[in-house]
Wavefront OBJ file of the C-alpha trace (Angstrom):
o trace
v -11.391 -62.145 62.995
v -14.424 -63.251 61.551
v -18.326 -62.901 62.843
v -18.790 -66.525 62.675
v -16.012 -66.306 65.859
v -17.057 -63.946 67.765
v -21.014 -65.842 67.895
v -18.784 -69.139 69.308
v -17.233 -66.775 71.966
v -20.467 -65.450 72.845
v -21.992 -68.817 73.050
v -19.200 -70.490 74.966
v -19.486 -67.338 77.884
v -23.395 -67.471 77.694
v -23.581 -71.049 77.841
v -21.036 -72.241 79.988
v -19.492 -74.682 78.783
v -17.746 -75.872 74.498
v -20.405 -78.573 75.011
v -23.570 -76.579 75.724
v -22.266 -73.928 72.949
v -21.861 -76.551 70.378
v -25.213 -77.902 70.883
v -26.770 -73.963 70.577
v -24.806 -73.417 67.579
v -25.886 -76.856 66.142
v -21.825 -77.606 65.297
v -19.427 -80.328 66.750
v -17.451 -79.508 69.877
v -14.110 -80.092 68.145
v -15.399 -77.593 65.584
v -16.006 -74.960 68.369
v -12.838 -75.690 69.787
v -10.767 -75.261 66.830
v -12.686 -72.007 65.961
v -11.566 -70.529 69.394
v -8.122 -71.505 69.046
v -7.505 -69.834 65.903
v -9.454 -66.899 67.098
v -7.384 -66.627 70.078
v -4.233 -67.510 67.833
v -5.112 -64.274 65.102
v -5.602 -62.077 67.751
v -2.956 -63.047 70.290
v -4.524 -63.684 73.067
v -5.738 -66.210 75.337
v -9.694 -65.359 75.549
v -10.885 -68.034 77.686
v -9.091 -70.211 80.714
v -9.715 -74.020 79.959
v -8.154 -74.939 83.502
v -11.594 -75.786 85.032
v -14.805 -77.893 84.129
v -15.918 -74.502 83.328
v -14.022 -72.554 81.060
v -13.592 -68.476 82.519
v -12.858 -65.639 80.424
v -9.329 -64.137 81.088
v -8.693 -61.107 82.397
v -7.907 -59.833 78.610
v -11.015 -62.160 77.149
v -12.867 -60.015 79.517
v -12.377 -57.038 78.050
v -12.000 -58.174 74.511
v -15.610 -60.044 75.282
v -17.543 -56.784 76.317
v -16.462 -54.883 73.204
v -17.386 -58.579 71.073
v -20.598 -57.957 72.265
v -21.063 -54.087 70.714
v -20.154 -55.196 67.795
v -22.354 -58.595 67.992
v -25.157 -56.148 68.446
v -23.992 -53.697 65.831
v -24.767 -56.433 63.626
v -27.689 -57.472 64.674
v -29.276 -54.272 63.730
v -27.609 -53.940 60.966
v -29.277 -57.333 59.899
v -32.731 -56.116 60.814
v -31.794 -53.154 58.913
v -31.366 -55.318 55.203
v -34.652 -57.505 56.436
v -36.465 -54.431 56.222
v -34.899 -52.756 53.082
v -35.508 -55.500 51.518
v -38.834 -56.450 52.642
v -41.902 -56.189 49.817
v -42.460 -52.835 48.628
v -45.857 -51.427 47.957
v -46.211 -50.297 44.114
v -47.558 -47.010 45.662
v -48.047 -44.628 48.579
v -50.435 -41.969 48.949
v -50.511 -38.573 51.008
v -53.275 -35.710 51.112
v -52.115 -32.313 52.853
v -54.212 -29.496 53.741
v -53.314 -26.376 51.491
v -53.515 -24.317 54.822
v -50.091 -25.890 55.506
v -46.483 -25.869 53.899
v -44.892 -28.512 51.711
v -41.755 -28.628 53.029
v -41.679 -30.739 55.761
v -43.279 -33.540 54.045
v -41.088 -32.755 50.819
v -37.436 -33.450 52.767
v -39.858 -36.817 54.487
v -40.896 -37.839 51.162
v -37.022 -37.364 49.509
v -35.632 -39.562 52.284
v -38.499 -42.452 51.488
v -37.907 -41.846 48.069
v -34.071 -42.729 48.517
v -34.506 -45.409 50.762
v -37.507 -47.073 48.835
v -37.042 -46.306 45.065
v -39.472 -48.876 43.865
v -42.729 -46.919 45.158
v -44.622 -44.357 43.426
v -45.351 -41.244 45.980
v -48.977 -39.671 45.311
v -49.219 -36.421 46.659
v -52.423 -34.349 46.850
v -52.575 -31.259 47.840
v -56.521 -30.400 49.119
v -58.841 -27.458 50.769
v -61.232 -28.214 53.578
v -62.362 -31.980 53.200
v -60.518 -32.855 50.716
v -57.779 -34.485 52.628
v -60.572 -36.624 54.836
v -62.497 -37.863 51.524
v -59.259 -39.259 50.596
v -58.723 -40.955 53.362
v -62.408 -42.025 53.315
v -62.480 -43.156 49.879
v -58.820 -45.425 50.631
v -57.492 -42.937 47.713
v -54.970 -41.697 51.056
v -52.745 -43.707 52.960
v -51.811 -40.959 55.561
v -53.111 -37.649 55.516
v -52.891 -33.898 57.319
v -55.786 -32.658 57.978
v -58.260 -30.705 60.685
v -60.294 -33.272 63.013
v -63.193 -31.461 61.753
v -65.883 -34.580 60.758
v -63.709 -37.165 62.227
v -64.575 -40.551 63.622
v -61.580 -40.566 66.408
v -62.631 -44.284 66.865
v -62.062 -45.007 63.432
v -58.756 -43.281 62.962
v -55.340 -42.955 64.066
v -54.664 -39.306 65.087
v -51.030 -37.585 65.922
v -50.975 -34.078 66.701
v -48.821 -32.556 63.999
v -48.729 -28.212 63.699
v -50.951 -25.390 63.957
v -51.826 -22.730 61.493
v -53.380 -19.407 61.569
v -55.544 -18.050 58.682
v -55.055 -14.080 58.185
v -58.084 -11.933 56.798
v -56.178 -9.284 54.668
v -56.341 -6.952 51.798
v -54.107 -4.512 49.605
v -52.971 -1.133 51.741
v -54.883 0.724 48.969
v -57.992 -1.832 48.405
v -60.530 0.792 50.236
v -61.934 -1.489 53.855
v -58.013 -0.515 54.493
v -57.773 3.050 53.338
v -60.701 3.367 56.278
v -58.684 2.724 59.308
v -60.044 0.897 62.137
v -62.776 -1.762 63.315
v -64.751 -3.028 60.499
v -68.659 -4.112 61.377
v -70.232 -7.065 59.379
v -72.449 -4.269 57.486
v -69.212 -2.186 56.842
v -67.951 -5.191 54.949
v -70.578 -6.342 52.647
v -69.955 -3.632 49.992
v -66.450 -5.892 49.332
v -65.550 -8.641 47.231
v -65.132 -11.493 49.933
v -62.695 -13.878 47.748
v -62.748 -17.495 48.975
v -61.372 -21.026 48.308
v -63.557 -23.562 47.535
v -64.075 -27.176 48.896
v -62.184 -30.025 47.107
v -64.289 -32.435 48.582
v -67.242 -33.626 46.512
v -69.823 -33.466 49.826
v -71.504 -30.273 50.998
v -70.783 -28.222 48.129
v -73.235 -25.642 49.505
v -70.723 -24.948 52.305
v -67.934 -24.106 49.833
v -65.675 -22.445 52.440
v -65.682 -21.443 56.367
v -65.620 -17.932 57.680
v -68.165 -16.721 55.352
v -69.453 -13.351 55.156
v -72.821 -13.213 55.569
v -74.843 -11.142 52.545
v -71.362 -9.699 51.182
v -70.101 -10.077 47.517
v -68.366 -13.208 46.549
v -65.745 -14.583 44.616
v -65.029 -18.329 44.491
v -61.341 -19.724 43.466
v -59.672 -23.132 43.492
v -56.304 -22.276 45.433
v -54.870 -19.940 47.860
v -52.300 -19.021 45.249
v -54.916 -17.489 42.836
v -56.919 -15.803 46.266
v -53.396 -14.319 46.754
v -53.153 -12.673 43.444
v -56.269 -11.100 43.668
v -55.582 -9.661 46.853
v -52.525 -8.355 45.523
v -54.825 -6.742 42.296
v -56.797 -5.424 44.830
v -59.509 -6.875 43.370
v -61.078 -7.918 46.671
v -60.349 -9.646 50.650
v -60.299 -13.018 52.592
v -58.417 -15.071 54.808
v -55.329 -16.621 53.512
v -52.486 -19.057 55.510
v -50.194 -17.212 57.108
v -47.221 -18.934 55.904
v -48.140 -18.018 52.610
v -48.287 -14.257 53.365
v -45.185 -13.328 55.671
v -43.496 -11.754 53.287
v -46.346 -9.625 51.790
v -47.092 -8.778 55.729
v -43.562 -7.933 56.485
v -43.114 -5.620 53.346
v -46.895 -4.240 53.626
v -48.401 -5.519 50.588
v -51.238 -7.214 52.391
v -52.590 -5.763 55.813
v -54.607 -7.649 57.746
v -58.377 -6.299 58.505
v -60.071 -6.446 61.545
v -64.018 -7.259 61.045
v -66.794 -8.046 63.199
v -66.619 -11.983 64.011
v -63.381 -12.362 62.243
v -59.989 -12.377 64.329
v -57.419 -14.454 62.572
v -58.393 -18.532 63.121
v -55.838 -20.841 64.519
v -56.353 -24.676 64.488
v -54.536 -27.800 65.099
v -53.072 -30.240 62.193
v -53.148 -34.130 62.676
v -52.061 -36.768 60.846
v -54.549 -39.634 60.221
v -54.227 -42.847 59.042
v -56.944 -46.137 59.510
v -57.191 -47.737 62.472
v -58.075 -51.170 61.416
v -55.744 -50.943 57.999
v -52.394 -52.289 58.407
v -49.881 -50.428 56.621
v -47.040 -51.636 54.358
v -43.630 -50.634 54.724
v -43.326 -47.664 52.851
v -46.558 -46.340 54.403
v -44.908 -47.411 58.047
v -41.702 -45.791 57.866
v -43.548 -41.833 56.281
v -45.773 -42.354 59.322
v -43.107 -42.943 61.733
v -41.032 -39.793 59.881
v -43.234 -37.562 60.035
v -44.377 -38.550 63.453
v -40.689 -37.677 64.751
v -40.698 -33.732 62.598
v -44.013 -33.003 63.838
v -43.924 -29.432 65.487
v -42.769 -29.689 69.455
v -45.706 -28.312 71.469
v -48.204 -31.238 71.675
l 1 2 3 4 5 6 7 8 9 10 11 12 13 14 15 16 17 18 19 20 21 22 23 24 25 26 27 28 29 30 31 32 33 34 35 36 37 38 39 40 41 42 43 44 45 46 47 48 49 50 51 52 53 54 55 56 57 58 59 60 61 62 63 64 65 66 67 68 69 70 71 72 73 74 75 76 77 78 79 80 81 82 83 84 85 86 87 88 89 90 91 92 93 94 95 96 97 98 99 100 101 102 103 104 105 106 107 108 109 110 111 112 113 114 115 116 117 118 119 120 121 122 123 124 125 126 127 128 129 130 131 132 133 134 135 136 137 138 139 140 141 142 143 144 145 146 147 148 149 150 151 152 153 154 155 156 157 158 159 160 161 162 163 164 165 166 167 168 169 170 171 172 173 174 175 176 177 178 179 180 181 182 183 184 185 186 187 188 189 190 191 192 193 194 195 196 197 198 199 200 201 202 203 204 205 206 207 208 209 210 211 212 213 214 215 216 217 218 219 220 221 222 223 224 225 226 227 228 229 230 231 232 233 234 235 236 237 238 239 240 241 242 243 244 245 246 247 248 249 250 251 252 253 254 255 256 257 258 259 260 261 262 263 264 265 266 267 268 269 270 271 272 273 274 275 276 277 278 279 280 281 282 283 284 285 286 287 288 289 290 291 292 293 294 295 296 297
């Protein structure tokens, strides 16, 4: 039983007639015939009734026909399938995520592209505030997850994605905690407020959001070095929450409650251009990580 077969059955029941399937096929009727006679001779059975003008599938062609045409289909897809595996690759593919957000997801995304499409380099940056959106600006970002702070909507394709929360804490022993209770602005400008800077190149006077106005400052690159500081005691400041559960389960870091600061939640998207058509590496992450994205949106 060969594929080649199965098409001639198809095109004999679709079309009618050996004639009108020969002509489809662009093959002789004698060739059709003799195709469907050795078909029907491998398998046993008579498929089609050749008593009429018209030949009529039999009652077992009938159901030997309906499962032809699973498989017929099968392979279809699987031929779109290799068209698209084997389609032109692009050289490399580029992704900017917020550091307010874990790596994983896009990690087990980025493994299955990587397995499927070899051949491409993966960029991954990993950026605070505007970072992610200058990428993207500067074509330095194929698909990025970011805030829609600053964004052109009309420019950009947007998918809600996740949500995070940011966290003001401190050390149980760093003293704002050692003073139970509500904190006041003025109450909290005595402290080392210890912040992550911008990795944008724009607006460098705005380093970072949820400043403390007229308090003591320190300014880092990373959440991971604001996290050991915290943990030195050494100051306080808002850090992702999925980058503190454990410290917050175990106590290590408390979480303060100041004046004008109540933890911040805010919505993820993915962007990509608008008018920039992707290639097919860039097409299929999009699509991935469209399908993960958290349920809730």
């Amino acid at each position: 039983m060969k594929h080649d077969q199965l098409q001639i059955l198809h095109a004999i029941v679709t079309e009618g007639t050996f004639r009108a399937a020969a002509n489809k096929l662009n093959k002789s009727q004698s060739a059709i015939s003799h195709m469907l006679k050795k078909l029907e001779d491998e398998i046993g059975i008579t498929l089609l009734s050749r008593e009429e003008y018209r030949p009529k599938l039999t009652a077992e062609g009938a159901v030997f026909y309906r499962q032809a045409t699973r498989v017929l289909q099968q392979m279809q897809q699987l031929g779109d399938t290799v068209k698209q595996l084997s389609a032109e690759q692009e050289a490399e593919v580029s992704l900017a995520v917020t550091a307010t957000y874990p790596l994983a997801p896009f990690l087990k995304v980025i493994r299955e592209i990587s397995d499927v499409f070899p051949s491409t380099h993966i960029r991954l940056f990993r950026e605070n505030m505007g970072g992610a959106l200058e990428r993207l600006k500067m074509d330095e970002a194929d698909i990025i997850l970011s805030t829609l702070d600053n964004v052109d909507t009309s420019l950009v394709e947007t998918i809600p994605f996740a949500s995070m929360t940011i966290i003001p804490v401190a050390h149980p022993d760093y003293a704002p905690i050692r003073e139970q209770g509500f904190k006041t602005i003025q109450d909290m400008q005595p402290y080392t407020q210890v912040i992550v800077s911008d990795s944008s190149h724009s607006d460098k006077e705005e380093q970072s959001r949820d400043l403390l106005p007229g308090g003591l400052r320190w300014t880092v690159s990373d959440f991971a070095s604001k996290k050991e500081i915290l943990l030195e005691k050494m100051g306080w400041g808002g850090i992702p929450e999925y980058l503190i559960r454990d410290e917050l389960k175990t106590g290590a870091l408390v979480p303060l409650n100041i004046e004008g600061y109540p933890p911040r939640r805010s919505q993820l998207h993915l962007l990509r251009w608008r008018d920039k058509s992707p290639g097919t590496v860039a097409r299929t992450l999009w699509e991935r990580l469209t399908e993960i994205r958290e349920k809730g949106f």
